[in-house]
MMTF fields as JSON, N, C-alpha, C and O atoms, coordinates in Angstrom:
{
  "mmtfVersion": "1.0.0",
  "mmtfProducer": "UNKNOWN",
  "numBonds": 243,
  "numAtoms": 244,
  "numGroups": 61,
  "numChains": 1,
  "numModels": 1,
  "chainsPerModel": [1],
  "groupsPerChain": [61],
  "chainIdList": ["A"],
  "bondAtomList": [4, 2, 8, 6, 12, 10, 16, 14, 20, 18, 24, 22, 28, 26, 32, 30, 36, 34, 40, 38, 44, 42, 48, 46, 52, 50, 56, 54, 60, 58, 64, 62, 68, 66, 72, 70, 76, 74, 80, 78, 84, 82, 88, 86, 92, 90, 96, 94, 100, 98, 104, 102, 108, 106, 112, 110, 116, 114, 120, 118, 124, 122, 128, 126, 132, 130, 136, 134, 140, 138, 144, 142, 148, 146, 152, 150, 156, 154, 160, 158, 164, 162, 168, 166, 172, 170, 176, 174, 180, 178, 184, 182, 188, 186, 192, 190, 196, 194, 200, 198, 204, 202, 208, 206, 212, 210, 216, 214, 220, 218, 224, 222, 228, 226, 232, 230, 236, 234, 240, 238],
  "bondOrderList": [1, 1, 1, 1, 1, 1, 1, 1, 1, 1, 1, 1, 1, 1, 1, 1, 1, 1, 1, 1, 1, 1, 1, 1, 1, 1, 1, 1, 1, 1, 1, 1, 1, 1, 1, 1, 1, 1, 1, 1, 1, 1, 1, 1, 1, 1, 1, 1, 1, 1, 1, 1, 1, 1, 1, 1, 1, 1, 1, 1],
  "groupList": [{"groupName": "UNK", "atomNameList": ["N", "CA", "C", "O"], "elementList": ["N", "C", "C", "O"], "formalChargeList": [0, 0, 0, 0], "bondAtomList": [1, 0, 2, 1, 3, 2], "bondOrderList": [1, 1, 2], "singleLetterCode": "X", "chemCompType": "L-PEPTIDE LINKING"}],
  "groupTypeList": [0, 0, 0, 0, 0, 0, 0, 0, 0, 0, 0, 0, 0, 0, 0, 0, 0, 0, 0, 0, 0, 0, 0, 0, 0, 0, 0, 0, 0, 0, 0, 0, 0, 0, 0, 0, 0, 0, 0, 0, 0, 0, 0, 0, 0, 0, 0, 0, 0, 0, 0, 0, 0, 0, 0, 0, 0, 0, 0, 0, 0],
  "groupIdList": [1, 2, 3, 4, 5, 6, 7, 8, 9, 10, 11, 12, 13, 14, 15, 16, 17, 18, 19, 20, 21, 22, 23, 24, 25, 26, 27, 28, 29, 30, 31, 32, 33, 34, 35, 36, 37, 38, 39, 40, 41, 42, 43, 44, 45, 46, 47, 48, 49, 50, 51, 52, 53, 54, 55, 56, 57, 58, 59, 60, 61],
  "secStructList": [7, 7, 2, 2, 2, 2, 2, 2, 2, 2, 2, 2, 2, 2, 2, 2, 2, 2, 2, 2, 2, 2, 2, 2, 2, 2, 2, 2, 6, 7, 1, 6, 6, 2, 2, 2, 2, 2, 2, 2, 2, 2, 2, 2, 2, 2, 2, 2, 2, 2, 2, 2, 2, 2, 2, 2, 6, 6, 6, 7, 7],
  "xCoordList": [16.021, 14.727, 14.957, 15.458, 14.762, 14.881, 13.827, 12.671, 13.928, 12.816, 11.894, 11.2, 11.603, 9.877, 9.155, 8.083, 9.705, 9.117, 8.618, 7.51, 10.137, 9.447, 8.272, 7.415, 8.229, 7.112, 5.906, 5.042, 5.859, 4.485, 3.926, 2.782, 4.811, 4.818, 3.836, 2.859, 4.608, 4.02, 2.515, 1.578, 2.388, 0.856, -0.236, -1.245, 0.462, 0.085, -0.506, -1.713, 0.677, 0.151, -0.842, -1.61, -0.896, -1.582, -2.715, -3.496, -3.036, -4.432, -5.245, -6.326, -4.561, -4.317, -5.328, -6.534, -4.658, -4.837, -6.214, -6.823, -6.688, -7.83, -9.029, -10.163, -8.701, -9.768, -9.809, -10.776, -8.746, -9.283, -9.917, -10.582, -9.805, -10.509, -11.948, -12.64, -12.378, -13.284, -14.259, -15.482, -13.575, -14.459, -14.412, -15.573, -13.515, -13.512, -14.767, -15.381, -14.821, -15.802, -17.19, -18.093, -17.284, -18.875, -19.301, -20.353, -17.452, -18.407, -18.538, -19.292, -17.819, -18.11, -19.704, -20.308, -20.286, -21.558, -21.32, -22.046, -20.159, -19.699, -19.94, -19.605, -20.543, -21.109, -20.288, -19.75, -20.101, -18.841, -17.557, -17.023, -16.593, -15.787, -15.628, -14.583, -17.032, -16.622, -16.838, -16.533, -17.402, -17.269, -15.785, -15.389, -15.097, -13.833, -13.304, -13.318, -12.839, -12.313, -12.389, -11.322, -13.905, -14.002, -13.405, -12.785, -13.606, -13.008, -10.883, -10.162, -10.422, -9.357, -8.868, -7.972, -9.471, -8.979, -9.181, -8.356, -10.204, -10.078, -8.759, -8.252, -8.445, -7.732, -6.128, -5.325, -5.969, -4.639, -4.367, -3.287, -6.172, -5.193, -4.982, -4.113, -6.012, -5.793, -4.751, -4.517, -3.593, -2.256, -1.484, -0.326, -1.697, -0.751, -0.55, 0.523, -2.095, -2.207, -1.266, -0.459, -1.52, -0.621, 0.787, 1.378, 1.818, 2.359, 3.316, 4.47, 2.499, 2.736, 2.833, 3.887, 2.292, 2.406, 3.556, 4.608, 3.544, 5.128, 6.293, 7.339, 6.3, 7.136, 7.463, 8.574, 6.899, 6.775, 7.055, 7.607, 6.718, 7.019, 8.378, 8.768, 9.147, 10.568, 11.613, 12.842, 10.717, 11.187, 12.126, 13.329, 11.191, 12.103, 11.262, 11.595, 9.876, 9.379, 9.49, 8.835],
  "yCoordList": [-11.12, -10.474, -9.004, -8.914, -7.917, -7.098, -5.843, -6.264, -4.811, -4.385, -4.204, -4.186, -3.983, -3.641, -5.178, -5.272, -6.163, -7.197, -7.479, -7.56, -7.601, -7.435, -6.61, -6.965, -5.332, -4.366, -5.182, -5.457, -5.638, -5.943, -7.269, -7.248, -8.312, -8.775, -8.898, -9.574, -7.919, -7.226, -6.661, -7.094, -6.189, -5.848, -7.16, -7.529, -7.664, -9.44, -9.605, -9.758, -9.576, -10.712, -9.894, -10.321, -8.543, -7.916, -8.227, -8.632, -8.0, -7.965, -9.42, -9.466, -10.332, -11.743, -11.405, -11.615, -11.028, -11.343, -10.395, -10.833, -9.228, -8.323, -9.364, -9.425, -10.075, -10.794, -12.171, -12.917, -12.169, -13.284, -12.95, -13.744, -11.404, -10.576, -10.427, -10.04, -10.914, -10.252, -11.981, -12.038, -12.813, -13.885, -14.011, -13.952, -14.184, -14.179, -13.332, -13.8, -11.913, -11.02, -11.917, -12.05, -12.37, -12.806, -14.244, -14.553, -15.045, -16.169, -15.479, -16.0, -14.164, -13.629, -12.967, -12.694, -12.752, -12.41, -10.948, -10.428, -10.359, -9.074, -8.438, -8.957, -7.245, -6.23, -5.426, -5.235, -4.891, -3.511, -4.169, -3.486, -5.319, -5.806, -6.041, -5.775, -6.678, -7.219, -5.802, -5.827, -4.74, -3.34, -2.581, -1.583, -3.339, -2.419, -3.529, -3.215, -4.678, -5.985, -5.156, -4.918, -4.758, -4.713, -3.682, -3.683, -2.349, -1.015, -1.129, -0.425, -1.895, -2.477, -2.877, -2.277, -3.846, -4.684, -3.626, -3.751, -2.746, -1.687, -0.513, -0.016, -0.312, 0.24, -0.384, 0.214, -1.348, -1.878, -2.454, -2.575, -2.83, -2.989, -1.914, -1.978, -0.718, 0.51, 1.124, 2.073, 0.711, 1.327, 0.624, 1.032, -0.339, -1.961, -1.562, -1.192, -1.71, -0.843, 0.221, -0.025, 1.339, 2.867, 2.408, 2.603, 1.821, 1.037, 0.652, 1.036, -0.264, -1.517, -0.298, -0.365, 0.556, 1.132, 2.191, 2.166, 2.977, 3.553, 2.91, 3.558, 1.67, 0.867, 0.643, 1.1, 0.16, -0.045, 1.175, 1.029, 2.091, 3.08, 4.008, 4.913, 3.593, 3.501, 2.511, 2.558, 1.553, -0.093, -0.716, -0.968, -0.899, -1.885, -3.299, -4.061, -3.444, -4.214, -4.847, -5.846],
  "zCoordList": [11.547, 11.638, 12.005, 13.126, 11.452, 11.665, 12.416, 12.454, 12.849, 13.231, 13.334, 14.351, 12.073, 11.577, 11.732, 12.33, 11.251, 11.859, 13.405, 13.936, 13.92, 15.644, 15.944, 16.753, 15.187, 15.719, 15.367, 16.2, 13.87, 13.295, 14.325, 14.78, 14.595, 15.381, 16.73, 17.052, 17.295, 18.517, 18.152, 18.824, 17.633, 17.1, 16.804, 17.405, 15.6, 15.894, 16.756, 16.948, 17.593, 19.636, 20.182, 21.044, 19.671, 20.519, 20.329, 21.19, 18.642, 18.255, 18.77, 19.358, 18.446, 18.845, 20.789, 20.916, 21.654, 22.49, 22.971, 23.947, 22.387, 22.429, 21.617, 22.092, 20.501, 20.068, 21.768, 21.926, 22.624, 23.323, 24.271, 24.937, 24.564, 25.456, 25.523, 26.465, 24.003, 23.046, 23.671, 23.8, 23.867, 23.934, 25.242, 25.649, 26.3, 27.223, 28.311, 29.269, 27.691, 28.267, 27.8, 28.627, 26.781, 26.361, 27.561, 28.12, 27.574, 28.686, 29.943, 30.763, 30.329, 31.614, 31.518, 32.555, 30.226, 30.128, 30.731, 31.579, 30.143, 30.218, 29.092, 28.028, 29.13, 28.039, 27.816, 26.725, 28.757, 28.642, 28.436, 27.562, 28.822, 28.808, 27.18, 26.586, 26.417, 25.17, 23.959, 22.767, 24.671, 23.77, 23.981, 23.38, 24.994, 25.118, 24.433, 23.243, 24.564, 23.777, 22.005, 21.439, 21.232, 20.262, 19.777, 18.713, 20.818, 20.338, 20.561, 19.854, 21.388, 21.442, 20.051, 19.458, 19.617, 18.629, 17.101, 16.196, 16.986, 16.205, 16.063, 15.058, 17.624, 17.741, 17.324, 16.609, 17.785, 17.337, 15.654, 15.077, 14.982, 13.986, 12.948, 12.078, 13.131, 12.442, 12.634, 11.886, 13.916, 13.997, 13.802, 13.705, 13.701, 13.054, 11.629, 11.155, 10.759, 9.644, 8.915, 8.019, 9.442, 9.711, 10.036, 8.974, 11.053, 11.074, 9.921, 9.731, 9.145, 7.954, 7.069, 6.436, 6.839, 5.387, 6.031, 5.393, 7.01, 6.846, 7.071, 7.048, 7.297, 7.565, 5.918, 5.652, 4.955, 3.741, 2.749, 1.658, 3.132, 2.294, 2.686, 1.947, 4.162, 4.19, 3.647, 3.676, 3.117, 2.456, 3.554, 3.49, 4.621, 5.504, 5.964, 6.872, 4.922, 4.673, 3.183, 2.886]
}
């Protein structure tokens, strides 16, 4: 497995774990918690994204 995998990976788990943030805040009947959860999960996969394509366009995907 080589690098770029591990990275994409890591982004994966991440995004993964901001969507559990994302539910978690709603049974806390947290508002602000599930707008940072959402802007989170925007944030990681638009650089996951960005990411994947220079990763790809060095061809190490």
């Amino acid at each position: 497995m080589n690098k770029a995998k591990v990275v994409m990976f890591i982004f994966a788990l991440a995004a993964i774990l901001s969507m559990m943030s994302i539910g978690y805040a709603i049974a806390a009947e947290s508002i602000l918690g599930a707008i940072a959860g959402v802007v989170a999960l925007c944030v990681i996969m638009m650089t996951g994204f960005k990411m994947k394509r220079k990763f790809r366009e060095q061809g190490l995907l």
